[in-house]
FIKOLZA-1660 file (N, C-alpha, C; in steps of 0.1 Angstrom, whole numbers, plus 5000, padded with zeros to 4 digits):
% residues 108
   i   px   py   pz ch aa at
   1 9468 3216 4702  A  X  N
   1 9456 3216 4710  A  X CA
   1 9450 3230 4710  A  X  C
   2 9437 3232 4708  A  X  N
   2 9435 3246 4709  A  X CA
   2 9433 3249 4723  A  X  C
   3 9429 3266 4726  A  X  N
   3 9430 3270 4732  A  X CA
   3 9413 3275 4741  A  X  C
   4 9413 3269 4729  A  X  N
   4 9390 3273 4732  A  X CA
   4 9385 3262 4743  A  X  C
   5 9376 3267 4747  A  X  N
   5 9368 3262 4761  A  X CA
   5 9361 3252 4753  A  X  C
   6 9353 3239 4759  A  X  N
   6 9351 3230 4755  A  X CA
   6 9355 3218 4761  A  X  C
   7 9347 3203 4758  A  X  N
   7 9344 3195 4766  A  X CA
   7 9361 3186 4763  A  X  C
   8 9362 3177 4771  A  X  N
   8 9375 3168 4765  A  X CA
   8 9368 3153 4773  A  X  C
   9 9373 3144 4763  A  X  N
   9 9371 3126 4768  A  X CA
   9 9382 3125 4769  A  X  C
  10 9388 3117 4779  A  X  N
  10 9398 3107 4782  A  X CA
  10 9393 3093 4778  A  X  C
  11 9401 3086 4770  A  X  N
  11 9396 3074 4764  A  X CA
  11 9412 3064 4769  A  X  C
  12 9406 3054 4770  A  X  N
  12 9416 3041 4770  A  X CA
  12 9417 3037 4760  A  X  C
  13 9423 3036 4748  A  X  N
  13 9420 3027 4735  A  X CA
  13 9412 3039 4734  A  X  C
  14 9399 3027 4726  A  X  N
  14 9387 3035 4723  A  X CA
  14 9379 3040 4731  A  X  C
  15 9378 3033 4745  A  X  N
  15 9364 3033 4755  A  X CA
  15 9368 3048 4766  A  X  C
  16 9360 3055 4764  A  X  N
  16 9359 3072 4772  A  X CA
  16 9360 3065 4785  A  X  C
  17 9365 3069 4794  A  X  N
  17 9364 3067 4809  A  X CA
  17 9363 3079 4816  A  X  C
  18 9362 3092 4813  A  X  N
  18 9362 3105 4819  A  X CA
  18 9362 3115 4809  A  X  C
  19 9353 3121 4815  A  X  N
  19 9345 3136 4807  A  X CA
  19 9346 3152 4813  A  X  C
  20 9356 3158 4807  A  X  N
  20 9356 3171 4816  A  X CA
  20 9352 3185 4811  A  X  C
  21 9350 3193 4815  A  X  N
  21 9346 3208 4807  A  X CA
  21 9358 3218 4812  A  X  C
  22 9364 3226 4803  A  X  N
  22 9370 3233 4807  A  X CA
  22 9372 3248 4795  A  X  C
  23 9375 3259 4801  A  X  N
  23 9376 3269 4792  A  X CA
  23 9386 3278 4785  A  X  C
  24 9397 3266 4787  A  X  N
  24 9413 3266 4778  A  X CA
  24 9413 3247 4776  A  X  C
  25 9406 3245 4764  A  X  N
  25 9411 3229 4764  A  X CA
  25 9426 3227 4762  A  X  C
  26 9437 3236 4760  A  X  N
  26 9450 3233 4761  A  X CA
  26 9458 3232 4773  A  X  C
  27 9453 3247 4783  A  X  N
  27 9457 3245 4792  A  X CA
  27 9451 3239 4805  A  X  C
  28 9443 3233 4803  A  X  N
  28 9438 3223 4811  A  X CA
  28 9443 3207 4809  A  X  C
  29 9448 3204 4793  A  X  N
  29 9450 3190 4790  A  X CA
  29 9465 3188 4790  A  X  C
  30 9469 3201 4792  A  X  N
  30 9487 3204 4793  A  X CA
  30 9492 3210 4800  A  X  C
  31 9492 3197 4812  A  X  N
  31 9497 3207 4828  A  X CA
  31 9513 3202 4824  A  X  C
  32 9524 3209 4833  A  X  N
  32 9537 3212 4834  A  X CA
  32 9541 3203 4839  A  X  C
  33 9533 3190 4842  A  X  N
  33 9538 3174 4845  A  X CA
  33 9538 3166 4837  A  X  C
  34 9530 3170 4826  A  X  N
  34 9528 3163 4811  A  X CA
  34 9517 3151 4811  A  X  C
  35 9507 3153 4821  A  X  N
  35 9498 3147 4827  A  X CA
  35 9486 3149 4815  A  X  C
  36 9478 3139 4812  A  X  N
  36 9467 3144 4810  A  X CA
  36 9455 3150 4820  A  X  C
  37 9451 3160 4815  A  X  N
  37 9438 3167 4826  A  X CA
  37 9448 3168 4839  A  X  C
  38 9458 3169 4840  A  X  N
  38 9462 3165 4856  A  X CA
  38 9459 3153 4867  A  X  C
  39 9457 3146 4862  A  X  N
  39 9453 3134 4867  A  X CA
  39 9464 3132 4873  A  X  C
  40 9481 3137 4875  A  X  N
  40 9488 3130 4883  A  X CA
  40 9486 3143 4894  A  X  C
  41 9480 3151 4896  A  X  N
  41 9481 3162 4905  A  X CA
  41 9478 3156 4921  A  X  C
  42 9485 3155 4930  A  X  N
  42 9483 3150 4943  A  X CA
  42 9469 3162 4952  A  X  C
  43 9466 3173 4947  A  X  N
  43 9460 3182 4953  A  X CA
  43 9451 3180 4950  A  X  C
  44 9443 3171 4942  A  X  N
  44 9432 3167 4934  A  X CA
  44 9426 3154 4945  A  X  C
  45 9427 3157 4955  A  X  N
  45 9422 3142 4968  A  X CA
  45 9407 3145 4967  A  X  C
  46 9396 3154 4964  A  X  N
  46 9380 3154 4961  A  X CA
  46 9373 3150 4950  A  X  C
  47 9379 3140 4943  A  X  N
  47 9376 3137 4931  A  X CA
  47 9379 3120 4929  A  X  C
  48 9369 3116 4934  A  X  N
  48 9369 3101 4933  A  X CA
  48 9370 3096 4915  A  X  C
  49 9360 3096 4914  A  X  N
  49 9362 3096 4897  A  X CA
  49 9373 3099 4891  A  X  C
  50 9385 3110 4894  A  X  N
  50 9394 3113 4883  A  X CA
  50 9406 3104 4893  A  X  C
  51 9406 3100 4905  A  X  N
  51 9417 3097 4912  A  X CA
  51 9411 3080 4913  A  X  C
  52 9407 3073 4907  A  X  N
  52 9401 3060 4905  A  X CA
  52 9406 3056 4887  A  X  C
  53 9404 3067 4878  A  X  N
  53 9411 3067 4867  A  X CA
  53 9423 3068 4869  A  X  C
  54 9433 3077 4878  A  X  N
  54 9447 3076 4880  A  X CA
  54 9451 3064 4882  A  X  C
  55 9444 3055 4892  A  X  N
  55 9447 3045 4900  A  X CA
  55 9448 3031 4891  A  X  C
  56 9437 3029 4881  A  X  N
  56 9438 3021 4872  A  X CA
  56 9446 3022 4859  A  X  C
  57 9451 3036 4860  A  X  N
  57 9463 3037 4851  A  X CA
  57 9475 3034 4858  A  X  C
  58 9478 3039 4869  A  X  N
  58 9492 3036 4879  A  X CA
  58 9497 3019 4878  A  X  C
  59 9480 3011 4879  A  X  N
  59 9482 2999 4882  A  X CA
  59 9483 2988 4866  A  X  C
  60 9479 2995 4859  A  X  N
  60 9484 2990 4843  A  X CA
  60 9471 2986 4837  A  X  C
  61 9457 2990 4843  A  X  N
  61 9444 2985 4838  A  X CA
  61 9442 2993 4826  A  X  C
  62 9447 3011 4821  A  X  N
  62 9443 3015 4816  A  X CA
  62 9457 3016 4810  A  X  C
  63 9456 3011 4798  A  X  N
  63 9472 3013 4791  A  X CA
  63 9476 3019 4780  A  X  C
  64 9465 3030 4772  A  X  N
  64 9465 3035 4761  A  X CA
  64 9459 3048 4762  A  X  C
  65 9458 3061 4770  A  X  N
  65 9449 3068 4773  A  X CA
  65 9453 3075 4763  A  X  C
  66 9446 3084 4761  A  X  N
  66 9446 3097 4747  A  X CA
  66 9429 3106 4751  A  X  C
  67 9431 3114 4743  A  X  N
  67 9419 3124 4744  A  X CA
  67 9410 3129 4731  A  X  C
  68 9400 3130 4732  A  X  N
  68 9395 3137 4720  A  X CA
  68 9388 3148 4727  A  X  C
  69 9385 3154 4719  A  X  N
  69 9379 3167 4723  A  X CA
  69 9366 3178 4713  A  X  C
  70 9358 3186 4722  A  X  N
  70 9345 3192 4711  A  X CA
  70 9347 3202 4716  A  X  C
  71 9351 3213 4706  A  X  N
  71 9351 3229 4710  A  X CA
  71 9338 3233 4712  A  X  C
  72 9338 3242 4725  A  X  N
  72 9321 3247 4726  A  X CA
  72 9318 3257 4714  A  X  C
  73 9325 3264 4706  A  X  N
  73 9325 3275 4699  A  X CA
  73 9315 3267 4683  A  X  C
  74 9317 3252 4680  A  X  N
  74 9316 3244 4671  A  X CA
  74 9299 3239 4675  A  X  C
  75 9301 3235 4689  A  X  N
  75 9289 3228 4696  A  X CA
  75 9278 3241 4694  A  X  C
  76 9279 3253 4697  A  X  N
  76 9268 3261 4701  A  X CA
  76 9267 3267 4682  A  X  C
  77 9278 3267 4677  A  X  N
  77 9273 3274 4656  A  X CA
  77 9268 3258 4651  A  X  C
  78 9263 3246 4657  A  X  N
  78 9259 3237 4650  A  X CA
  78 9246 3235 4659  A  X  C
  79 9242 3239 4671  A  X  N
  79 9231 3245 4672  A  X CA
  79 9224 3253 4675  A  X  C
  80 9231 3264 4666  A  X  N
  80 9226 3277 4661  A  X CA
  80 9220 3288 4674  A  X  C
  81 9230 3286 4678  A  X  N
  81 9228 3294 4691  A  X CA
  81 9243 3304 4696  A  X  C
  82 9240 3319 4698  A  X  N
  82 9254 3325 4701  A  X CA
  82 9262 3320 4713  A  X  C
  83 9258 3316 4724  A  X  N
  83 9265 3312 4735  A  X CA
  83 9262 3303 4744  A  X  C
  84 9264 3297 4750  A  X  N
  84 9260 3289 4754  A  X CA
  84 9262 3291 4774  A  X  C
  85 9255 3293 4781  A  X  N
  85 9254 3294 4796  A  X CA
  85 9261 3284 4806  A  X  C
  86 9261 3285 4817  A  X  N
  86 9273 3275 4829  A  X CA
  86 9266 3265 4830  A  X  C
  87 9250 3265 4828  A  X  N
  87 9242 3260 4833  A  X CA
  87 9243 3248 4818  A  X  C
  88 9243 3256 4805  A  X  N
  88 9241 3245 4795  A  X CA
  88 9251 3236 4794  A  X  C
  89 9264 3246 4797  A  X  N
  89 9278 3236 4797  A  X CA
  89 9280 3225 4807  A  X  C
  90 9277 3225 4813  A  X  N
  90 9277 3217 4827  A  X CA
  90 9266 3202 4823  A  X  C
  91 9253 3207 4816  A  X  N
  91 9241 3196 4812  A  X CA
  91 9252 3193 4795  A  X  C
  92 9258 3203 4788  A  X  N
  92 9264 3191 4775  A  X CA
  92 9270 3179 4785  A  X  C
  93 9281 3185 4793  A  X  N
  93 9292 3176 4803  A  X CA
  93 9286 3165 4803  A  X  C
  94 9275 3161 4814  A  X  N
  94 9266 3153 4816  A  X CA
  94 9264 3144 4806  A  X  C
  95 9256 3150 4797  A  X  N
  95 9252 3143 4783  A  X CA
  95 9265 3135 4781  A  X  C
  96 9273 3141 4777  A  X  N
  96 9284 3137 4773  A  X CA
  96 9287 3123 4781  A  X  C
  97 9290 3123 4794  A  X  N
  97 9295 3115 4807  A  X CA
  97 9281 3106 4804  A  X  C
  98 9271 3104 4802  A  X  N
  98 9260 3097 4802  A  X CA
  98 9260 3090 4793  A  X  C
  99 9263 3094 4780  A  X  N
  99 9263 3084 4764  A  X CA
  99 9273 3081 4762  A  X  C
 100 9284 3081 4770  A  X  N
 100 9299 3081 4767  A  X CA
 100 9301 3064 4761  A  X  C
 101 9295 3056 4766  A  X  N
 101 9294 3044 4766  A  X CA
 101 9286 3041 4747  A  X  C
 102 9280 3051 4745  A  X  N
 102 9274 3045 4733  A  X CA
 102 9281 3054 4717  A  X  C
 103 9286 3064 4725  A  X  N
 103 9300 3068 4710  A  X CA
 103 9311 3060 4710  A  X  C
 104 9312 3062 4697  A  X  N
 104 9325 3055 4694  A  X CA
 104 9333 3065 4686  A  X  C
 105 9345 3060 4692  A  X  N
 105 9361 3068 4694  A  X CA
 105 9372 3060 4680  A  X  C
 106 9375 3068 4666  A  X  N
 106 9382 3061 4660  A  X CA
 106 9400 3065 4661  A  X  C
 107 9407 3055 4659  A  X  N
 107 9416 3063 4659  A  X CA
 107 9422 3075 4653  A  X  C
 108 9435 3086 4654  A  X  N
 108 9434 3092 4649  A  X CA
 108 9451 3094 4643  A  X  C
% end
């Protein structure tokens, strides 16, 4: 898993159910519970969305989760731009979390 900042999907099977931004995609997707994103983290009670995905996994709806992931270092040299701002990262996120429904995820 690298270490570079950038976006991560949580997928069931194929279908994305959660879109996150972070700026160690390793240490964000490899907490010391072996959780993905931390999704088993009990401190995480302000987050409907990520504790609604826990909950449908606890209860057996979501039975194959895995991750893919887009380095921002890739995203901003493929549109030719040095860096990319909190403001842009935050609108990829979005994007991302908005179309999530119309990519498709192959195995890997």
């Amino acid at each position: 898993m690298p270490t570079e900042a950038g976006w991560y999907i949580v997928l069931d099977k194929q279908v994305p159910v959660y879109v996150g931004q972070t700026d160690n995609l390793n240490g964000r997707l490899n907490s010391n519970q072996g959780s993905l994103d931390n999704f088993a983290n009990p401190q995480r009670k302000n987050d409907p969305e990520r504790n609604s995905v826990t909950k449908l996994s606890e209860i057996g709806i979501f039975t194959q989760p895995r991750v893919w992931f887009v380095k921002e270092r890739l995203l901003a040299d493929q549109l030719g731009i040095h860096s990319l701002g909190k403001l842009d990262k935050g609108n990829v996120e979005k994007f991302i979390n908005l179309k999530r429904g119309f990519l498709r995820f192959i195995e890997s």
